[in-house]
C-alpha positions, 0 to 999 in steps of 0.5 A: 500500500502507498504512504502519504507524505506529510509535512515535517510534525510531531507524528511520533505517537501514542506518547505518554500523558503525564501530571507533572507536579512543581513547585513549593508550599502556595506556589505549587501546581500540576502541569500535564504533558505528553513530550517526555520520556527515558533519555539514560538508564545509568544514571537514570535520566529523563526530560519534559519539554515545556513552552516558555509561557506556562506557568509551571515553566518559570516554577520549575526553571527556579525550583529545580526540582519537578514529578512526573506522575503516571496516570490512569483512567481514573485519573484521565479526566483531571489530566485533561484538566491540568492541561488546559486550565492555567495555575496561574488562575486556579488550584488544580489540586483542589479543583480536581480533588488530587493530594499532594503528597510529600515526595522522598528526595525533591521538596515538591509534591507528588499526586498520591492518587498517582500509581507511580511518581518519578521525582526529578532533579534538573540538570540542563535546559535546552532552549529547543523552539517552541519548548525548552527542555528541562534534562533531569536526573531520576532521584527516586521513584515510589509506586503503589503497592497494590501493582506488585505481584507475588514475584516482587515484580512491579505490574504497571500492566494491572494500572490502567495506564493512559496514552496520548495520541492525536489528541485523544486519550487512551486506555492501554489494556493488559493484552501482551505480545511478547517480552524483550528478546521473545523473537530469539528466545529459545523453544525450551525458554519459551515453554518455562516461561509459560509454565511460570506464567500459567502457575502465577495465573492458576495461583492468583485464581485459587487464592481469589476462591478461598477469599470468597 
């Protein structure tokens, strides 16, 4: 089948729909953005992209410091609102009933309604464009408890977890395809993994029947 051609733009998508939380004490706001992701594993290192003339942009840029706040479902109707409604006008937080909860290393808030918050420390700013980049070092990250299965292994699978894509939010559903290396992974590899899988599934059943 043929392509379109388009002109250059920002067609790398879904992305994700994130509530950036800044800020100290009455100054503090939430932001939601979707140009973020992963740059460096070690150290961990991440980045949001913000236009000069938000709110948050001047908070962060002065504080230093700033929480990307994963989101859900349940939380997609006040991602939506944190990124069309100005701080500099209204207290998110208390317009769309969302906590802000002590972080562990930075001294902004994170959303405790969140299901993950990566508290961040800004290291460079990138002057970009439209956006300036803030770089920033992945200082901690806290995740629900409830996401973590037998193994120890965190589920972000089991959140809910929203994308965004042209404009529309997405729900993305527990439906796997396969892991990393699947398409090397050996036949007998294959098979254990799948015994694994199916014990855990088998397990988590029979404990959810003695419960009732």
């Amino acid at each position: 089948m043929a392509k379109l051609e388009f002109k250059p733009g920002t067609m790398l998508n879904p992305v994700p729909a994130v509530m950036v939380s800044c800020g100290e004490g009455n100054e503090k706001n939430i932001i939601t953005i979707a140009w973020t992701g992963i740059i460096n594993s070690d150290p961990p290192m991440t980045y949001i992209s913000v236009r000069k003339e938000r709110y948050s942009y001047d908070i962060i840029r002065k504080t230093g410091e700033f929480v990307i706040n994963l989101t859900t479902r349940k939380l997609a109707y006040a991602t939506d609102y944190c990124g069309v409604r100005s701080g500099r006008d209204v207290d998110k937080f208390r317009e769309q009933n969302l906590t802000p909860d002590s972080s562990r290393v930075v001294k902004c808030p994170s959303i405790k309604e969140s299901p993950v918050s990566i508290e961040c420390r800004v290291k460079e700013i990138k002057e970009l464009g439209s956006h300036d980049m803030f770089i920033a070092d992945i200082v901690s990250v806290s995740a629900d408890e409830n996401l973590m299965d037998e193994d120890g292994r965190l589920r972000l699978d089991r959140a809910g977890l929203i994308a965004y894509n042209h404009g529309h939010y997405y729900e993305l559903r527990e439906h796997e395809i396969g892991r990393f290396g699947y398409s090397v992974m050996k036949p007998r590899t294959k098979k254990k993994l799948a015994a694994q899988k199916n014990k855990r599934t088998h397990g988590s059943n029979n404990r959810g029947r003695k419960r009732k």
